[in-house]
C-alpha positions as CSV (number, residue, x, y, z in Angstrom):
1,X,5.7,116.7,-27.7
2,X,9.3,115.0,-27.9
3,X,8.7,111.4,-28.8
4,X,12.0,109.0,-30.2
5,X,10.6,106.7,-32.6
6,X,10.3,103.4,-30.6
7,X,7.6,105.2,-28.1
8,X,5.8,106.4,-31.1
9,X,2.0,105.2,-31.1
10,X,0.3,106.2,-34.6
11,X,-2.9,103.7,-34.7
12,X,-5.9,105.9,-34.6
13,X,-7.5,102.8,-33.3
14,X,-4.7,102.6,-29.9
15,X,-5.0,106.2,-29.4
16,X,-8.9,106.3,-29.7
17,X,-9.1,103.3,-27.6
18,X,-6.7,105.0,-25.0
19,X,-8.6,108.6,-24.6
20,X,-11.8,106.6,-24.3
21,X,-10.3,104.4,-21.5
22,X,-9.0,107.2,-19.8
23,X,-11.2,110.4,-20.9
24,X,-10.2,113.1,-17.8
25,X,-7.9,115.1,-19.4
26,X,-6.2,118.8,-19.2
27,X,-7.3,121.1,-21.6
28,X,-4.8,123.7,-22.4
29,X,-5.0,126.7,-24.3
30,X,-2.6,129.8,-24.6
31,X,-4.1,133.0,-25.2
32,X,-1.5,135.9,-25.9
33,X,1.3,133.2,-25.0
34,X,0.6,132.5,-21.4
35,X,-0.4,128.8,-20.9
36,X,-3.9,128.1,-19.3
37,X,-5.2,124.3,-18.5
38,X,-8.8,123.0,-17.1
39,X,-8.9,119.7,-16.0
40,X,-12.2,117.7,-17.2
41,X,-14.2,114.8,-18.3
42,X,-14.1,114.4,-22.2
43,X,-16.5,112.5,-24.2
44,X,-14.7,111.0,-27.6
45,X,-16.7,110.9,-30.5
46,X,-17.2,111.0,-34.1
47,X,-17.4,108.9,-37.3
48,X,-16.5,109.0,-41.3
49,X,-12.9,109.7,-40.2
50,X,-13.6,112.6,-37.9
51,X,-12.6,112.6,-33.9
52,X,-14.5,114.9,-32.3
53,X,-14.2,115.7,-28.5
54,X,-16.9,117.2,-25.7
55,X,-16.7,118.7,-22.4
56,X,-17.7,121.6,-20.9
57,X,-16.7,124.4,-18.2
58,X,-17.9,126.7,-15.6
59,X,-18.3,130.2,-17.3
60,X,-17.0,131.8,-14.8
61,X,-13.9,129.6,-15.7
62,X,-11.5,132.0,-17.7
63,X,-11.0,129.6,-20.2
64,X,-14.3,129.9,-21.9
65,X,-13.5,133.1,-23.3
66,X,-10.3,131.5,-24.8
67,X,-12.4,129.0,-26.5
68,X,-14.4,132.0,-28.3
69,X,-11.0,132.6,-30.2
70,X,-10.0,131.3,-33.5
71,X,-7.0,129.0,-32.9
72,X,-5.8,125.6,-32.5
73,X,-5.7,124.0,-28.8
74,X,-4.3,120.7,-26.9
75,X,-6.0,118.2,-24.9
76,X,-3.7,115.6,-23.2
77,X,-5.1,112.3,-21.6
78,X,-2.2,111.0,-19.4
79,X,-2.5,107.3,-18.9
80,X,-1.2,105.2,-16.2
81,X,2.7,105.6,-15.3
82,X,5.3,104.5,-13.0
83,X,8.7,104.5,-11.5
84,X,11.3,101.8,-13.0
85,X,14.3,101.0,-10.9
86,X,17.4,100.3,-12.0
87,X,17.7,97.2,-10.0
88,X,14.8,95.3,-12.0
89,X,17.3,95.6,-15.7
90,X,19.1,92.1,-15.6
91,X,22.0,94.5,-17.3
92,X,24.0,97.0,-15.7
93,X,25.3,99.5,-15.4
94,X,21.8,101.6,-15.6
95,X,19.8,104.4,-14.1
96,X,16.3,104.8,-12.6
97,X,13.2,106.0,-15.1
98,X,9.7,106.1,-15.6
99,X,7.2,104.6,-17.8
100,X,3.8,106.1,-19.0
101,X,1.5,106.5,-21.6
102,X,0.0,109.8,-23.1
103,X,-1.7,110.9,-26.1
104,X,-2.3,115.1,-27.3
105,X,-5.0,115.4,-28.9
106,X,-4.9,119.0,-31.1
107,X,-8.0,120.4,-32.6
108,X,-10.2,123.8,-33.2
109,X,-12.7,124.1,-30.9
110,X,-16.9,125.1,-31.3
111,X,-18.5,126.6,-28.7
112,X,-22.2,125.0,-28.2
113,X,-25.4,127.2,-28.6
114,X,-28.0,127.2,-25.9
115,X,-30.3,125.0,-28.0
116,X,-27.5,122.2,-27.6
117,X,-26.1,122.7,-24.2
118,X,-28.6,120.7,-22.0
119,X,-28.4,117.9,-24.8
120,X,-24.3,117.9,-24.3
121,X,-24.5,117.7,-20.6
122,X,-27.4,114.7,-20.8
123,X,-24.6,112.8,-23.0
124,X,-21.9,113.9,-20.9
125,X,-23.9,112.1,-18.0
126,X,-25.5,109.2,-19.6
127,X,-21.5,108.3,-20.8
128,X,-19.8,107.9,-17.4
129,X,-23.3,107.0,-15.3
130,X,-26.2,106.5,-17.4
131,X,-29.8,107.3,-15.8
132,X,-28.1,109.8,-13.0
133,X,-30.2,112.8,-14.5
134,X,-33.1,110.8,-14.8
135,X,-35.4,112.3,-11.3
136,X,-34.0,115.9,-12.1
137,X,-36.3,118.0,-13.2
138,X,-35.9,119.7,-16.5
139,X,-36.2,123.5,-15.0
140,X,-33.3,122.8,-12.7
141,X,-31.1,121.2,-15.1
142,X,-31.5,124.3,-17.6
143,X,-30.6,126.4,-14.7
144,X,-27.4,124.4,-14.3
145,X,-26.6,124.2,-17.7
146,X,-26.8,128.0,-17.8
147,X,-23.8,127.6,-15.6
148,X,-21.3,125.9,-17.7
149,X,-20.1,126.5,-21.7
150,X,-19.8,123.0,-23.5
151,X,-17.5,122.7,-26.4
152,X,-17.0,120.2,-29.0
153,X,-13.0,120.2,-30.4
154,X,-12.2,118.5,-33.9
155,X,-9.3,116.6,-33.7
156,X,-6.7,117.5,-36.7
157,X,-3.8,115.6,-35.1
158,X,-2.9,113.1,-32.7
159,X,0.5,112.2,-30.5
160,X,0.5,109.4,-28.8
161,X,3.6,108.4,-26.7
162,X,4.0,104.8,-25.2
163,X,7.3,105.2,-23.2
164,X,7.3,101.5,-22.3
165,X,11.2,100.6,-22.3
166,X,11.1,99.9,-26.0
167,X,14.0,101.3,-26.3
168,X,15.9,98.0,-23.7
169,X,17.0,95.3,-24.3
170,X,13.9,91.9,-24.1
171,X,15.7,90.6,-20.9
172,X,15.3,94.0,-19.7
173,X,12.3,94.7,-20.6
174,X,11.1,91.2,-18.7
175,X,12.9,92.7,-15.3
176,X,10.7,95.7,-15.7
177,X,7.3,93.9,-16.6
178,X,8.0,91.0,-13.9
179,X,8.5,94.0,-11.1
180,X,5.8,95.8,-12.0
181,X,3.3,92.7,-12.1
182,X,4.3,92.1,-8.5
183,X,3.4,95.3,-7.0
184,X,0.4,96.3,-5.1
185,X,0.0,99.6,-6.7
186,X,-2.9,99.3,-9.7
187,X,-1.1,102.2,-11.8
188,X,2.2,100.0,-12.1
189,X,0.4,96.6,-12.9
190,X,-1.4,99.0,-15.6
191,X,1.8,99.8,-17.0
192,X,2.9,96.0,-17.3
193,X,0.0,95.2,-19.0
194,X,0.3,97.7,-21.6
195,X,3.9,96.8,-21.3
196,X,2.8,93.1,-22.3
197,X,0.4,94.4,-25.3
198,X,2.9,96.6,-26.7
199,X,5.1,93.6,-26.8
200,X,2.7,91.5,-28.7
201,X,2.1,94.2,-31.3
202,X,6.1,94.6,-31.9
203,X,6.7,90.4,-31.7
């Protein structure tokens, strides 16, 4: 992705932190050139300097048979964003923008055996609502994990982009993060707090 210097994240520990705050990404792959993306929950994990990410897919879903090839593919995790009016810069003249966050995450992929799938899809549940599959029985579960292909993706590079109006000037910048604090709307008093972090890391 295009990224000017000054919306450049590169701490593994920011962009780690970010997937894991906001883990529903878009898987894309591109099998003989066309571009194909799934939409799905990821669970980020890892250690001794290796990311790894989970998820799975229906297997009827297309993509599964892309993951079967040898290849490198993208995940993106699209934070929070928002619109930036021109009227909020104390300078002028100016033109309207938008702020957001994203990190790609590229990586080969390893399609799970049977033997691992009802595992992946216990810690795919116990992540974002632990105890859920707890009253299921374990018949019905198998039967459902037949269903789906899970998939674990080793991360060899990560792009993170924090377009956060880095790139105005600080009175600026304090227009933007004093507008965006007043709203009502969550996604735009997201994007003045990371506004507000980012400013602490760079002061």
């Amino acid at each position: 992705m295009y990224i000017p210097s000054y919306y450049e994240v590169t701490d593994s520990r920011i962009l780690e932190g970010f997937m894991r705050q906001y883990p529903f990404a878009t898987l894309v792959t591109a099998p003989g050139g066309v571009p194909f993306a799934s939409h799905l929950p990821f669970v980020i994990g890892g250690g001794n300097q290796t990311l790894c990410l989970r998820a799975h897919l229906a297997r009827a879903n297309p993509q599964a048979a892309h993951l079967q090839r040898p290849g490198e593919v993208l995940v993106i995790f699209q934070g929070p964003h928002a619109y930036v009016s021109n009227r909020w810069y104390a300078s002028a003249p100016n033109v309207p923008t938008w702020n957001y966050a994203t990190v790609h995450a590229y990586g080969t992929v390893r399609v799970v055996g049977e033997a691992e799938r009802l595992a992946h899809l216990h810690e795919l549940s116990e992540t974002f609502d632990p105890g859920a599959l707890g009253a299921a029985p374990e018949r019905y579960l198998e039967g459902m994990a037949r269903g789906t292909v899970g998939f674990e993706l080793t991360v060899t590079r990560l792009e993170g982009k924090f377009k956060l109006s880095q790139n105005r000037r600080p009175e600026d910048q304090a227009g933007v993060r004093a507008a965006l604090e007043a709203s009502a709307d969550p996604l735009e008093r997201e994007i003045a707090r990371l506004m507000r972090e980012q400013a602490a890391l760079e002061g």
